[in-house]
N, C-alpha and C positions, 0 to 999 in steps of 0.2 A: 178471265180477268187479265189485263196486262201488263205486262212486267215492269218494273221499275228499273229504268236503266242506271245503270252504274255510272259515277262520278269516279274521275282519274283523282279526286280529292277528298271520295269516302276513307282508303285507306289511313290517311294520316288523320281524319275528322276523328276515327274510330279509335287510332291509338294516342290522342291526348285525350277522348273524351272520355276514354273507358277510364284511367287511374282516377280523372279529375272526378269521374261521379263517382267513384269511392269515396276520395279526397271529403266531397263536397257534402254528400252523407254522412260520413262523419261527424262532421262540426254541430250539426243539430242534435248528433244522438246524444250528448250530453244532457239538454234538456228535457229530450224523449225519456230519457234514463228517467232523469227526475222527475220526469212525470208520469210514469207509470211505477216510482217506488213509493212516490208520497201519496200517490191518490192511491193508494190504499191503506194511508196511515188516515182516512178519513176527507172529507168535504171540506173543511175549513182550512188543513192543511194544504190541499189539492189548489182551495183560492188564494190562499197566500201566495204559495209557488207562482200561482199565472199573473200577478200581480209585480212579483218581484223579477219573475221572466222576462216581461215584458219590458220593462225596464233595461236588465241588461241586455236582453235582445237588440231592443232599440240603440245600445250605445255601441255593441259590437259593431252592427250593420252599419251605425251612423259612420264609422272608422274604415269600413269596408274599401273604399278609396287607397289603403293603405297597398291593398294587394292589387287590386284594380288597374290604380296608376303606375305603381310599380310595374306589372304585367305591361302594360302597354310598352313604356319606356326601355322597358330592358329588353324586351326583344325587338323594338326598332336600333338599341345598339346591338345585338347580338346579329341578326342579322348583316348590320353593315362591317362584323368582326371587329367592334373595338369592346375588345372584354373588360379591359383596365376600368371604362368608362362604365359598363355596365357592374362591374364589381364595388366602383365606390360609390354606385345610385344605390346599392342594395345595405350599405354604411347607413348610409342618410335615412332610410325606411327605418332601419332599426330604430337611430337615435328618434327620430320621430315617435315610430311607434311608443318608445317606452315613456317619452314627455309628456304626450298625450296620455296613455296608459296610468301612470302614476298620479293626473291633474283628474281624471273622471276616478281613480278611486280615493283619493282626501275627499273630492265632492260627493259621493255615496257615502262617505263615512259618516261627512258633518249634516247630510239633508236628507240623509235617509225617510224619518218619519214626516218632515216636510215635502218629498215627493210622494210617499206614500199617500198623503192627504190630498194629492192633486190627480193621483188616477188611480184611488180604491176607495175615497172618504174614510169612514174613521173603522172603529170594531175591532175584534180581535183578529181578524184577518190581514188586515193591513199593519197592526202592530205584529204578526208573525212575521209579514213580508218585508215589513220596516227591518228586523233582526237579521231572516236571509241576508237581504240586500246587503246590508253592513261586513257579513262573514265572506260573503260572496267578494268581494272587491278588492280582493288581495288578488284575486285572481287575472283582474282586467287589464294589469303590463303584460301576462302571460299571453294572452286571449289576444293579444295587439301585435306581439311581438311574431304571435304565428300568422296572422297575416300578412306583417309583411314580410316574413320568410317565405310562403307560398308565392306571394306576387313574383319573387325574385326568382325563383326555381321553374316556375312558370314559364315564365318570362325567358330563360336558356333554358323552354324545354323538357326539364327534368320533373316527370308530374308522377312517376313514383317514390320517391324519395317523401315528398307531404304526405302520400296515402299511408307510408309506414309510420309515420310520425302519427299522425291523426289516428289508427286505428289501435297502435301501441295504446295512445293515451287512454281512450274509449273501453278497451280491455281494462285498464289501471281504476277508469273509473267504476265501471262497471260493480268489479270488487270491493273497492273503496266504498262503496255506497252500503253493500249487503250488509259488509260487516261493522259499520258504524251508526247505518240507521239501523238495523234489525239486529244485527249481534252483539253491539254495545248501547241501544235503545239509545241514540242519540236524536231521532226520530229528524223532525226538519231540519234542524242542525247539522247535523251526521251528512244527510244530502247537499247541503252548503260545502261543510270542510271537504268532504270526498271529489268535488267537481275544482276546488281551486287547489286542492295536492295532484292532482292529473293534471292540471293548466301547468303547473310550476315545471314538472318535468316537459311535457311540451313545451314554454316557453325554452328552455333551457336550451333544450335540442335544436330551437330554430333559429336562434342567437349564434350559436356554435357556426352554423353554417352561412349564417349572414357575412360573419366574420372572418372566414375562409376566403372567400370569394375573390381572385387575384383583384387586387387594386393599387393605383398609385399613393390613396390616401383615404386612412377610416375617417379622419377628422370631421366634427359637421362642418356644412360647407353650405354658406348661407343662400345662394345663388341655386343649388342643389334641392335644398329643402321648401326653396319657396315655389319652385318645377311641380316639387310633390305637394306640396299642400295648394298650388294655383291649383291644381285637375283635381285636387281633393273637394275646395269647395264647390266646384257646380258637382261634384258628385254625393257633397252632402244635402244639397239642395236638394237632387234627383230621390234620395235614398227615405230623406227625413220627409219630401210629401209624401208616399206611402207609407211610412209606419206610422205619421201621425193620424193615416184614416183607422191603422189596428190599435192603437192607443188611445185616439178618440173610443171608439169601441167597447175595449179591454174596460173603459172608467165607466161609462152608461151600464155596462153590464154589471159593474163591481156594486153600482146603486138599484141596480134591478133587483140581484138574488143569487147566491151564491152558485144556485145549479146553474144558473144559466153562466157564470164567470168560467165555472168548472169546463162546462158543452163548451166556449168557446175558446180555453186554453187547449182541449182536446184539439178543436179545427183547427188553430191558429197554430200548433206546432205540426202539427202533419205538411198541414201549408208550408212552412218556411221547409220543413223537410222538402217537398217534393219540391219545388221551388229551386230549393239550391242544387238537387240531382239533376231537372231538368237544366240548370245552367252551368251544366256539366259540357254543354257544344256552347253557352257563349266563350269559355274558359278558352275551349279550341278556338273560337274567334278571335280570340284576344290573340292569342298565341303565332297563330297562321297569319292572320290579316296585318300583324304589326311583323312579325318576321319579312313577311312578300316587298311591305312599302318602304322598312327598312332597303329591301336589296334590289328595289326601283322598279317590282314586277305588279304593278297598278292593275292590269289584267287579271292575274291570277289569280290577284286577292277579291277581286269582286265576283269571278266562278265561285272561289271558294265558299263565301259570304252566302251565295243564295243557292247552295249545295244545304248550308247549313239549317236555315231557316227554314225548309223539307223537311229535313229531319228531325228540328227542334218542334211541329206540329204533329209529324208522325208518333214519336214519342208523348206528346200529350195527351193526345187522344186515346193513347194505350193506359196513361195513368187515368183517365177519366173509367174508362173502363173499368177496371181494378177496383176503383174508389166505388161504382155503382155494385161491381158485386158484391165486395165485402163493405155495407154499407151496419151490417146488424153483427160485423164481425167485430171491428178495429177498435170502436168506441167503447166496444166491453175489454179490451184490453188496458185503458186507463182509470175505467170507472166502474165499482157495482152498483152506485146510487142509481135507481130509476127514476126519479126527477132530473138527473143529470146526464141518463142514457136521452130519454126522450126528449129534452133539450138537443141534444146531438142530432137526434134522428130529424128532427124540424130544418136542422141550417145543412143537412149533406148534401144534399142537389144541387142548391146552388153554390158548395165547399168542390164539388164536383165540375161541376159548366164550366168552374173558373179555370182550369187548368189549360187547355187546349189553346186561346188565346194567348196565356201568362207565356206560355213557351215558348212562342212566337216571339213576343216583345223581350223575352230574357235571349232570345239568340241575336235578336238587333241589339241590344242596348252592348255586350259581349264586341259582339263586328263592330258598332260605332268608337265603341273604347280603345279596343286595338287600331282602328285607324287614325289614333293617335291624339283625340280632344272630347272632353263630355260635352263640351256646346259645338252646335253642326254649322261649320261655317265650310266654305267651296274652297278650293285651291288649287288655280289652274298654274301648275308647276310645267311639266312637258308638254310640248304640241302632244306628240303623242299619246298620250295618257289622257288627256284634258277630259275627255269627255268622260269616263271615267272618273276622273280625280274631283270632277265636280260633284258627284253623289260622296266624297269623305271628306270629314273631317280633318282638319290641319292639327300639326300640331307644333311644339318647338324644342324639342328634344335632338332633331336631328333631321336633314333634310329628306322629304318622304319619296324623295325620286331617286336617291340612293344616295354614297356617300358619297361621291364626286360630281353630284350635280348640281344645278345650281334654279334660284326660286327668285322669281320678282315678287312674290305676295306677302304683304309687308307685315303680315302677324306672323313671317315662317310657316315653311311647310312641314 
């Protein structure tokens, strides 16, 4: 067999990717949490939850941008050494984050059992998840505000400091959960309040550090924020056609039958788990490939890039593996219903095929972001570079041929 030659860009691939897929792990276990506490408080409870998951699922991801764009932006200033500038983009994530944060939870307060009706129809499941959803949404400025402390951290670099923050919480939840669903029988409740008292202290800690951040000025800064939320929308674009094919889904299943809601809240959170571990090296794309163009090295960054896309297939294939042998294992960890195991056991293969691919496209979608724009336009900035710089994305944060260069292409490079 022969050997797989080393890359002079595994070493750094290796040490953003490894905190970040800590990092990135983490954030799902919350709902893994909750889904292997409540689905043994019973079937109906278990639907509820994957009802009301999905849900916030879908508004965290929808926000995802938060850390994303930030990530891009802050390390094409970091690279080119203007910290000041990178320190007051990480101001503007915040106020953001909490704006946004604050407007999706009044809207979960007041439409709760009205979105309920639109992706669970009616029953006592959906009036359970209607209730989650409600307790749940004190939590989502917290839940907002850690993204985009992460983007920011990311972005210079610093990608253990979020894995301590994230695993802190995850331990806090963890406890939180025992002792209020099972020790004070607060049952699906008890799993609501314990998951947004762990957001609150995460939120907290990642505010803290937003706010650190040398800068000329915390103030929002209109010009600032419309930076972040222009890269925000095509990346909610990008975000919200995938979770609306799991939300389509999540609602056909909620009218098919409980077990099968249950089997597919099982798939549908391992997915996003392995998911966000596997874009554990787009994170390092982000990181690398907006650092490089930052500092005018158009070369390096695109070694780098397809160093990474290797690796992000090698890694999937491994998770594919895993997934086939413990295929009679995993699903008895969230569920003893046997209408609801062998649901499970029907959608694994192809819960399994999907990954090998997914990881691929999570390591491009990473290296496109870091090259500075969610929509893929050319930007022939240096002779030099050109032929190159025509396979990335422009962006406008800061010129991509370094800081004292200069761009005839008229959207900025």
């Amino acid at each position: 067999m022969p050997r797989v030659r080393r890359s002079v860009h595994d070493r750094e691939i290796l040490r953003l990717a490894l905190p970040a897929l800590g990092a990135l792990a983490a954030e799902p276990t919350y709902l893994l949490v909750d889904t292997a506490i409540v689905g043994h408080l019973g079937t109906r409870q278990l639907a509820a939850l994957a009802l009301a998951a999905t849900v916030l699922g879908a508004l965290v991801a929808l926000c995802n941008f938060l850390a994303y764009g930030t990530t891009a932006q802050v390390a094409r200033l970091h690279g080119a050494g203007e910290q000041q500038r990178a320190g007051q983009l990480a101001a503007q994530a915040l106020w953001l984050a909490l704006a946004i944060g604050v407007a999706l939870a009044l809207a979960c307060l007041a439409f709760a059992h009205p979105i309920m009706d639109v992706v669970g129809g009616g029953g006592e499941a959906a009036d359970d998840a209607a209730r989650y959803l409600r307790l749940s949404a004190a939590g989502l400025p917290c839940a907002l505000l850690a993204l985009a402390g992460q983007g920011f951290l990311r972005g210079i670099g610093d990608l253990r400091t979020p894995l301590v923050i994230l695993v802190a919480a995850n331990v806090a939840n963890v406890v939180l959960e025992v002792v209020l669903v099972y020790g004070l029988g607060l049952g699906l409740d008890g799993s609501a309040l314990g998951t947004v008292a762990a957001q609150l202290g995460m939120g907290a800690a990642f505010a803290v550090l937003l706010l650190r951040a040398p800068a000329s000025s915390r103030r929002p800064v209109g010009a600032l924020l419309w930076r972040l939320g222009s890269m925000g929308g095509d990346l909610v674009i990008r975000t919200g056609s995938l979770l609306a094919a799991f939300t389509l889904a999540g609602a056909v299943l909620a009218r098919t039958g409980e077990d099968a809601l249950a089997a597919h809240q099982i798939a549908f959170q391992l997915f996003l788990f392995i998911a966000l571990v596997l874009d554990a090296v787009a994170i390092a794309g982000q990181v690398i490939v907006g650092r490089m163009l930052g500092a005018g090295d158009a070369d390096a960054a695109w070694a780098a890039a397809r160093r990474m896309v290797v690796w992000s297939l090698v890694v999937g294939v491994a998770f594919t593996g895993l997934l086939a042998a413990l295929a009679r294992v995993l699903p008895r960890a969230f569920s003893s219903d046997p209408a609801v195991l062998d649901r499970a056991a029907e959608l694994w293969p192809l819960f399994a095929l999907l990954i090998p691919p997914g990881a691929v496209v999570f390591a491009l979608d990473g290296i496109l972001i870091g090259g500075g724009h969610a929509l893929h336009r050319p930007s022939p900035c240096s002779p030099s570079s050109r032929s190159r710089w025509r396979r990335w994305p422009s962006t406008g944060a800061s010129s991509a041929c370094g800081p004292r260069s200069t761009c005839s292409w008229p959207l900025g490079c």
